[in-house]
C-alpha positions as CSV (number, residue, x, y, z in Angstrom):
1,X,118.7,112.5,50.2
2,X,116.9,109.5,50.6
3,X,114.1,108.5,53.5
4,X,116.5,106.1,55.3
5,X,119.4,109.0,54.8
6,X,117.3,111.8,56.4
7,X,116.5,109.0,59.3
8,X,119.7,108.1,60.1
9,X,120.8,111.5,60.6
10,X,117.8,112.6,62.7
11,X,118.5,108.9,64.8
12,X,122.3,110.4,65.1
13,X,121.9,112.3,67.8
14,X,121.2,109.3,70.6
15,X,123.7,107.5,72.8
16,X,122.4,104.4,71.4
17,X,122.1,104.9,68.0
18,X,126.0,105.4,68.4
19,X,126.5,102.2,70.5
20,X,124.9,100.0,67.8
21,X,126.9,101.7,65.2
22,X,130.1,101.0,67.0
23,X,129.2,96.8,66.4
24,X,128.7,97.3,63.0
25,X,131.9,98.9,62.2
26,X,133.7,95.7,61.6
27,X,131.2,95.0,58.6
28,X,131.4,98.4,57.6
29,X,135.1,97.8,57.4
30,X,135.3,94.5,55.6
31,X,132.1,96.3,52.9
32,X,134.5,99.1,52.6
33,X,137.6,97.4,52.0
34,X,136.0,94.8,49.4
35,X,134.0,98.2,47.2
36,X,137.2,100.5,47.6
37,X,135.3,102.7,49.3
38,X,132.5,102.7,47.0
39,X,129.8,101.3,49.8
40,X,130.7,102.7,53.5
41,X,128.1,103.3,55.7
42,X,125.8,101.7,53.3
43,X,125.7,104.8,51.3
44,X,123.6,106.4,53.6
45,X,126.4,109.6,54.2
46,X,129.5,110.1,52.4
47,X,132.1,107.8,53.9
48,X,135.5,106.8,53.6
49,X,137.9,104.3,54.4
50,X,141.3,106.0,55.9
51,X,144.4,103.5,56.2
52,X,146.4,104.8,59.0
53,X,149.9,103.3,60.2
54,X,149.4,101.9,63.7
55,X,151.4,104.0,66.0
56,X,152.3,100.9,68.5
57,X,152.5,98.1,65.7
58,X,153.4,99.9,62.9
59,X,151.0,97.6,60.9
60,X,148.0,99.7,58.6
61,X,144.9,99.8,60.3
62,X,141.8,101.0,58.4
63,X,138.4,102.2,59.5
64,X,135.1,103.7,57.8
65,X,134.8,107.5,58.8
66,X,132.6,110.5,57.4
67,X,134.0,113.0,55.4
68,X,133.0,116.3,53.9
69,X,134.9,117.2,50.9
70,X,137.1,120.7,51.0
71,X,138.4,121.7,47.8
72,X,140.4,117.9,46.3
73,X,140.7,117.7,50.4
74,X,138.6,115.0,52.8
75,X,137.7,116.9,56.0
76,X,137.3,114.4,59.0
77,X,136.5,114.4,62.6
78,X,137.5,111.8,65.3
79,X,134.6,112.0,67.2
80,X,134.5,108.6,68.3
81,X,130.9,107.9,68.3
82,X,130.9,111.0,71.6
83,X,133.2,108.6,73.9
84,X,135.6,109.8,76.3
85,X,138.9,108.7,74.1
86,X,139.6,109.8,70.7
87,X,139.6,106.9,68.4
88,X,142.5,104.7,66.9
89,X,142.8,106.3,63.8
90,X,143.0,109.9,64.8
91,X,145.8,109.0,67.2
92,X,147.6,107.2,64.3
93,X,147.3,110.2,62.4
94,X,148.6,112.2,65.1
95,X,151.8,110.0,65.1
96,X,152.0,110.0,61.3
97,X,150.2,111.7,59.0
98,X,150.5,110.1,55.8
99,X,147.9,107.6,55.3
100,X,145.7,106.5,52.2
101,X,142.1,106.7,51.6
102,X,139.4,104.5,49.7
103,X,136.8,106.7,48.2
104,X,134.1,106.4,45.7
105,X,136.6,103.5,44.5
106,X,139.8,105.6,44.2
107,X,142.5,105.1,46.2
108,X,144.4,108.2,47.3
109,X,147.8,108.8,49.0
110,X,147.2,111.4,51.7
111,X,148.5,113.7,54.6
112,X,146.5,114.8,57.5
113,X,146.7,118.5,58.5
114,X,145.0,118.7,61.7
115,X,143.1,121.6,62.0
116,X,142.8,124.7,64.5
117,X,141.5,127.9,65.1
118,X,139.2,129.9,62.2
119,X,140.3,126.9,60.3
120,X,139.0,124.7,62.4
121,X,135.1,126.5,63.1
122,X,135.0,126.2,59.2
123,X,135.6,122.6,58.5
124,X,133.7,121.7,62.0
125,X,131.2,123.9,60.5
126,X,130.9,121.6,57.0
127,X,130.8,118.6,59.5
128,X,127.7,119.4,61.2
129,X,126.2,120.4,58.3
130,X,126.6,116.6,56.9
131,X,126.3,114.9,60.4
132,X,124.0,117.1,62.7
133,X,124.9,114.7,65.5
134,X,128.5,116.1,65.8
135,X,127.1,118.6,68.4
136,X,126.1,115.6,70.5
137,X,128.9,113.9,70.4
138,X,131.3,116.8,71.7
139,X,128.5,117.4,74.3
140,X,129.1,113.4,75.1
141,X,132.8,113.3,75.3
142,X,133.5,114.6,78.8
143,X,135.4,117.3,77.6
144,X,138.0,116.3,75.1
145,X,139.0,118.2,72.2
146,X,137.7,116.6,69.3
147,X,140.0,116.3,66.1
148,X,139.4,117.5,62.9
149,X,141.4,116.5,60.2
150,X,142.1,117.8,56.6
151,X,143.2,115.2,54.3
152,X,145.3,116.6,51.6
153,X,146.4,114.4,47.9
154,X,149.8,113.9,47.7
155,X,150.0,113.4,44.3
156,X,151.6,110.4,45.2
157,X,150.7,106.8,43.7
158,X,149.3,104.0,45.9
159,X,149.1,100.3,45.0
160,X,146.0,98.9,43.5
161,X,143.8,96.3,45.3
162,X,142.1,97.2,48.7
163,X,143.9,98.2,51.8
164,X,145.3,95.9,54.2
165,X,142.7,94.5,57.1
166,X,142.7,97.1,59.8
């Protein structure tokens, strides 16, 4: 891992280390769409871009998250930066669970399992293990259950070309 990697995850932890990366999602986004998921986060952790299917306007929405990989799975957490509301994306997934994702410049048809129980203390546990900061972030977010999601292949075909602005 590099010096900047090892940084980063050490800065993690503090509330405003997650405030300034909240402005740069946008970037992160448009980098992410344009690479396929080949530069999120500026290759400093393994990142994704998820496409979800907007639960009010039914239009896909897409955002940069951290994943860990499970098997030919994608294990991800709606932490939300350790805010009070879960974000966007999870909720999406909540409503529908099919939704592609742009990694390492594949794009993959997927569908969310969202996670509980022993299940759930083994993927969190391969979270923290990428992204220490997870433990401050539940801590932060007043209480709410934070989801974890497994993001199983569906074997089906997506289009080529990057997902749709999000």
């Amino acid at each position: 891992m590099s010096v900047l990697g090892r940084a980063t995850r050490r800065l993690g932890h503090h509330r405003w280390f997650g405030a300034a990366a909240r402005l740069l999602v946008p970037a992160d986004r448009v980098v992410g769409r344009l690479t396929r998921g080949r530069v999120v986060a500026l290759g400093l952790i393994p990142s994704l871009v998820i496409t979800t299917t907007g639960r009010r306007s039914g239009k896909p929405r897409s955002n940069p998250v951290v994943y860990v990989p499970d098997g030919d799975a994608y294990v991800v957490i709606g932490s939300n930066w350790g805010q009070t509301h879960h974000p966007a994306w999870a909720l999406n997934l909540l409503a529908d669970p099919a939704a592609q994702v742009d990694v390492k410049g594949r794009r993959l048809a997927v569908r969310a399992e969202r996670a509980s129980g022993a299940e759930r203390e083994r993927l969190w546990q391969l979270l923290v293990t990428e992204w220490p900061a997870y433990r401050s972030y539940v801590q932060r977010a007043g209480g709410r259950e934070i989801h974890i999601f497994r993001l199983a292949p569906t074997g089906r075909g997506a289009p080529d070309g990057p997902p749709s602005a999000g």
